[in-house]
Each structure stands twice: as C-alpha cells, then as structure tokens.
C-alpha positions in Angstrom: 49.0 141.3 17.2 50.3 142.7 14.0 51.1 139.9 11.1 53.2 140.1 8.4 54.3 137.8 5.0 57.8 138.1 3.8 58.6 136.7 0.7 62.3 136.8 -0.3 62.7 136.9 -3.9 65.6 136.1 -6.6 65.2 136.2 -9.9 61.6 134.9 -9.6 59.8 136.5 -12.3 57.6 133.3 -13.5 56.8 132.7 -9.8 54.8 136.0 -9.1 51.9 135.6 -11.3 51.8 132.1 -10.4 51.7 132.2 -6.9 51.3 136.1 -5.3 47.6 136.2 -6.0 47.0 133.2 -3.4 48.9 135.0 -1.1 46.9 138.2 -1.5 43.7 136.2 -0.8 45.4 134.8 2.2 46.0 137.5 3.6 43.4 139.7 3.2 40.5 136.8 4.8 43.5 136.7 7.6 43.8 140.5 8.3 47.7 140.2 7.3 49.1 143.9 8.1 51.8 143.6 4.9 53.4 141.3 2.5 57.0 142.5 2.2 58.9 141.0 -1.1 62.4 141.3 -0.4 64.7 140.6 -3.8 67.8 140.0 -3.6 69.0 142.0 -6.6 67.0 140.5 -9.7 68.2 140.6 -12.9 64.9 139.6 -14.5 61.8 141.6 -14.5 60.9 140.3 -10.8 61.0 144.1 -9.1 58.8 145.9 -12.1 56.7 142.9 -12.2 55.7 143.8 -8.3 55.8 147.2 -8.4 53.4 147.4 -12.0 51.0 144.7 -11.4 50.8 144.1 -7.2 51.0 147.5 -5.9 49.7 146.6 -2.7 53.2 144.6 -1.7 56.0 146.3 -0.2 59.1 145.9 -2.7 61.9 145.8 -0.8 65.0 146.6 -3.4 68.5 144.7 -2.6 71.6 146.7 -4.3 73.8 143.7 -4.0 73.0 140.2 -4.5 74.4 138.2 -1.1 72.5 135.3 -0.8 69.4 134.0 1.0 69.9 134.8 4.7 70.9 138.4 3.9 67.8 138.4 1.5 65.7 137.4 4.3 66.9 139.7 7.1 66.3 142.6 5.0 62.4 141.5 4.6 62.3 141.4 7.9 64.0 144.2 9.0 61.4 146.4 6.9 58.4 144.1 8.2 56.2 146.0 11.1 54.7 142.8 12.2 54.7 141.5 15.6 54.6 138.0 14.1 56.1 137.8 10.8 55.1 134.3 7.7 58.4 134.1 6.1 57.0 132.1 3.0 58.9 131.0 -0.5 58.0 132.5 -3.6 56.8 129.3 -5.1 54.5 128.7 -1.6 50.8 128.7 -0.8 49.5 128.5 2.5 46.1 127.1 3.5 43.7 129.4 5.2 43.6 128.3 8.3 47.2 128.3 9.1 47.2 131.5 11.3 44.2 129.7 13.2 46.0 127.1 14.2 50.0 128.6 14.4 49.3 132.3 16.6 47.5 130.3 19.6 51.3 128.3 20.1 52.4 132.2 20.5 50.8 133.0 23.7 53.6 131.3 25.4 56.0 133.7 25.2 58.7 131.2 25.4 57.5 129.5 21.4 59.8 131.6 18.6 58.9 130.0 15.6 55.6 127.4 14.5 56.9 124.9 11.1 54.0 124.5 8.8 53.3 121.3 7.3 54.4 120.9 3.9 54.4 116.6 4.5 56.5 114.8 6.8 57.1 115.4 10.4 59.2 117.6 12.5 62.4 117.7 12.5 65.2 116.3 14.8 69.4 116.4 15.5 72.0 114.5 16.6 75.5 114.4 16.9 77.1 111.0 15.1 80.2 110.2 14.2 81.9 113.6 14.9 79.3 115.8 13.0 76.3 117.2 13.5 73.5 115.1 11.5 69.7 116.6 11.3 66.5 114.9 9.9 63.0 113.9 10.2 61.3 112.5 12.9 59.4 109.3 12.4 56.2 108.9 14.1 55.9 106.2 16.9 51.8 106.2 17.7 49.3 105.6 15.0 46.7 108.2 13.7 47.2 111.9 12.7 50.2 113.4 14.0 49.7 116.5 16.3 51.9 119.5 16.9 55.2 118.4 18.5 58.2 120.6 19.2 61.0 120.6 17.0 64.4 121.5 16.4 64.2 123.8 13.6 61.6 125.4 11.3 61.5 125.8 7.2 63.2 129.1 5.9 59.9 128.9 3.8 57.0 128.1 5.6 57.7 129.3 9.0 55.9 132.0 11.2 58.5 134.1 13.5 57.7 136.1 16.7 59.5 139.3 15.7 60.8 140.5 19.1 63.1 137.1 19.4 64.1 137.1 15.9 65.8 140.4 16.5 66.9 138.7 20.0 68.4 136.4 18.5 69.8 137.8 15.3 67.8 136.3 12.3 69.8 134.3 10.1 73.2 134.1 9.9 75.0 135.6 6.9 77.9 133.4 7.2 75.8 130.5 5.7 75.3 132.7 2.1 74.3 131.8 -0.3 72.2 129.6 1.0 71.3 126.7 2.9 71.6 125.6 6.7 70.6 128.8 7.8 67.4 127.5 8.8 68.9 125.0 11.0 71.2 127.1 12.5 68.4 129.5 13.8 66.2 127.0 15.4 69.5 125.5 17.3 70.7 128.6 18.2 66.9 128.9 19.9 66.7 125.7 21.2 70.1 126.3 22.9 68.8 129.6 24.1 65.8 128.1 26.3 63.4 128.8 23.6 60.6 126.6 21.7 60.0 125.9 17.8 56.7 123.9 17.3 55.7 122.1 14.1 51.6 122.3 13.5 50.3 119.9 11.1 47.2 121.5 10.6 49.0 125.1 9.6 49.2 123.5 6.0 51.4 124.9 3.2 51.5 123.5 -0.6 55.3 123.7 -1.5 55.2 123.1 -5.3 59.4 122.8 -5.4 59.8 123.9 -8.9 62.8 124.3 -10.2 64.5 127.2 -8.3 66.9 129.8 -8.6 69.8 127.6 -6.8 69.4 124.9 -9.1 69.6 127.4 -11.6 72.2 129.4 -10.7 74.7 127.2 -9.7 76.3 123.5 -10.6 75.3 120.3 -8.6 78.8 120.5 -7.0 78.5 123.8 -6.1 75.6 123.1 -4.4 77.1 119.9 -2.5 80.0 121.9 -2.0 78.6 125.0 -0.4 76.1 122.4 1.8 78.9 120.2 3.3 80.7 123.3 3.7 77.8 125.3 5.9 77.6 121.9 8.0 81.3 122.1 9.1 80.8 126.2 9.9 77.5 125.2 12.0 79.4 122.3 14.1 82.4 124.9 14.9 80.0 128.1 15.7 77.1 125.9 18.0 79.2 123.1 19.1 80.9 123.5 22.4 80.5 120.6 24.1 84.3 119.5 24.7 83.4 115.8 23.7 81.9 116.0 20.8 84.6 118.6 19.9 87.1 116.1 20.3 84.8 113.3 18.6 84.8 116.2 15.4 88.1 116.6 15.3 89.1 113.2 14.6 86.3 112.6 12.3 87.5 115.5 10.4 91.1 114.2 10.1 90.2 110.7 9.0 87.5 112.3 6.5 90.3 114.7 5.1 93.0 111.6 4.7 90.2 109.1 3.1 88.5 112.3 0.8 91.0 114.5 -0.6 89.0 116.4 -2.6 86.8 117.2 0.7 89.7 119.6 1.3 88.2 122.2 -1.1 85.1 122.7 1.6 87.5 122.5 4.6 89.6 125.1 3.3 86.2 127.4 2.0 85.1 126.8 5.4 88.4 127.7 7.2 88.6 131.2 5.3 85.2 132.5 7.7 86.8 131.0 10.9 87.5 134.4 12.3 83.7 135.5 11.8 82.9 131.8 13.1 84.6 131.8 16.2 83.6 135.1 16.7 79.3 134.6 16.8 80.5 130.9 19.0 81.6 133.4 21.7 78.4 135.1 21.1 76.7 131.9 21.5 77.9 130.1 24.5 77.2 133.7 26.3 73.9 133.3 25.8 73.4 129.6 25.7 70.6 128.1 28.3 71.2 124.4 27.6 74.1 122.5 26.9 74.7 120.9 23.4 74.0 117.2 25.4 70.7 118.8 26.8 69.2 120.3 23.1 70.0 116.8 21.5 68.4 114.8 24.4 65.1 116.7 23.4 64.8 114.6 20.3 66.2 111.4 21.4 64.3 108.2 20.1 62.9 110.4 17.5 65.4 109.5 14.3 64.8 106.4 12.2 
C-alpha cells in the first residue's frame, strides 16, 4: 500500500520553513512514497522556496489561481498513492498516525479516517429548512475511541485513492473555499460508504493566520460560507420534505434579511452546474437523506 502527503499551498511562503521539515521526518520513519505540494498559483516566493530548498517534494505548479478544492484535486490527481494524507500547510502530524488510521482501511467500504486535532467527530442534521453540521458531544466518560463520522477535515484527513476518484474529489463549485469538506464526506455517506474519526491519529493544527483571512474581508468570508451552505442543501438534498421545509425557510429568511439576497443571488448564478452534479448524485445515492442523518442522531448538543 503506497502512501502519499498532499499539501495544497497558497501563498504560503512563511509556512514552509516552519512546518515542511516535520513533515519530511514524518514521512520518511513512515515509508511515505511522496509529498506532493500543490500551489495554487503563488505570488510569493512559496514555489522557488520548494523547489531550492526541499527538492525531494513534488511541486505541483497551478497556472490559475481557483480556489482550494481545485487546489486540492490537482495534488491529488498527480499523487501515485493508494492512500493519500491531504495535510494543511500549517499542520504536523504525530508519528503514529498511519499506525492507527491504515488498519480502518482494510474494510474496503471506510473512504476517509479524520485525525484528531481536539474535539470529536463530526455530525448533521437538517433544522429549520437548512442543513446544519457540528460536533458531536461525548455521552460515556473516559477517552473517546474511533467513531464514524459524517465528514473528515480538508486538512488532516487520509483518503483511499480509488474512491476519491469514484467519487469525484472535491467539488469545484464550492471555490474558493470552504464546505467542500463537508460536501465530500455526505456525498460518501450517501453513497454507502464510511468516514471514521481516530483519536489516536493525532495532528497539531497551529491555525495561524491563513491566506483566507488574508486575502479576503470578514464579509466575504461570511458571505461565500452561507453561500456554499445553500449550494450544498440544493445539490445533496433530495428528500421531498425537507425540500419543502427549505423552501419556506428560505422565503421567510429572504423577507426578514434583505441583505441575505446578495448570497441567494451568488448562489443562484451556479444553479445550472448545481442541479446538474444533484442528478449525478441521486444516481448514485445508497441511502436516503432521512437514513445518512439518522446515523448521527442523539449525537448533537
């Protein structure tokens, strides 16, 4: 079983010196095939840092800058693993997390293992008319042990290969960035198969200041969120009910918030591509929207 580390990379210049050396020891007491650093079309000196100083890393160069999920398919697209660590820049994983992650993958059935970066697994529900997701609480005392859950980090997450290209990696429709994550591991879920969250496959996520925050306003940010939310419940959703339940939460939260017409109306111009992968989607559903939410029921504060 072949492993691979991609690291998707944006303007990260300050994190490679930083971080990439932990991941180099990490992967060589691991027998790690590659670390692939995909960049998303830098404009600092992120891609002749790698290619000068780490020459062992495979530089994967982006001509246009699209956003995280495109980022990220690229790395993996040029990644020969068989399992493949999709790890942030600003990451370092423990060295025992392979120990404790590839054993989940002899059931053929487990696409992704979550690493434990503090907290639990993570859950969904449908409240209200829209899609809510969170973290589970734990109900028995002592050290929590590995538990399925709905989705795994974009960042600290190990892939089997085979049903990433299966099911299509990340969606592009959520770029720049954020739900994409989520969006995979439902679109799994939904498909019959498992994503597992092991606490003892630890990573140390030191969340500085990244290129998002950096890059773009604080209501950009909101903005582009609540909009990837509505595109997520109109692509996966297609259980009638709660269809019906979204609809009319979306008309009283359009009268009561004018200004949340900005995201409606961002989110209406990719409809066509929307409703297009939804087609794609209830195809190759296994389980009903009813029957992927009863999985985690009880398990939300």
């Amino acid at each position: 079983m072949k492993i691979s580390i991609v690291i998707p990379y944006w303007n990260g210049a300050e994190k490679i010196k930083k971080h990439l050396p932990g991941v180099l020891e990490f992967a060589g007491a691991n027998k790690v095939e590659e670390i692939v650093a995909s960049d998303d079309a830098s404009t600092d000196e992120t891609v002749n840092l790698l290619k000068s100083e780490f020459p062992e890393v495979v530089v994967v160069e982006r001509k246009k800058n699209e956003g995280f999920a495109s980022n990220v398919n690229t790395g993996f697209a040029h990644a020969k693993g068989d399992i493949i660590f999709l790890l942030n820049s600003d990451a370092s994983a423990g060295m025992d997390v392979l120990r404790y992650a590839l054993p989940h993958f002899e059931d053929p059935k487990v696409f992704s293992v979550g690493c434990n970066v503090g907290g639990l697994w993570s859950v969904g529900y449908f409240k209200d008319g829209f899609f809510r997701h969170d973290q589970a609480r734990q109900t028995t005392s002592g050290e929590a042990k590995y538990h399925r859950t709905l989705w795994t980090s974009g960042g600290s997450s190990i892939f089997r290969k085979s049903l990433w290209d299966e099911i299509g990696g990340l969606d592009e429709l959520y770029n720049p960035f954020y739900v994409e994550d989520v969006d995979l591991g439902y679109r799994a879920t939904k498909r019959g198969y498992i994503n597992i969250w092991e606490p003892r496959s630890r990573v140390e996520h030191y969340k500085e200041k990244g290129v998002i925050e950096s890059n773009f306003t604080r209501s950009t940010i909101s903005s582009t969120s609540e909009r990837n939310m509505l595109i997520f419940v109109w692509k996966n959703i297609t259980d009638q009910k709660m269809m019906s339940e979204h609809r009319m939460a979306l008309a009283k939260r359009l009268v009561q918030h004018p200004k949340y017409w900005s995201v409606f109306m961002d989110a209406l111009r990719r409809l066509p591509a929307t409703l297009a992968k939804r087609e794609i989607e209830k195809k190759a559903a296994k389980l009903s929207d009813e029957e992927v939410f009863s999985l985690f029921h009880g398990e939300k504060d």
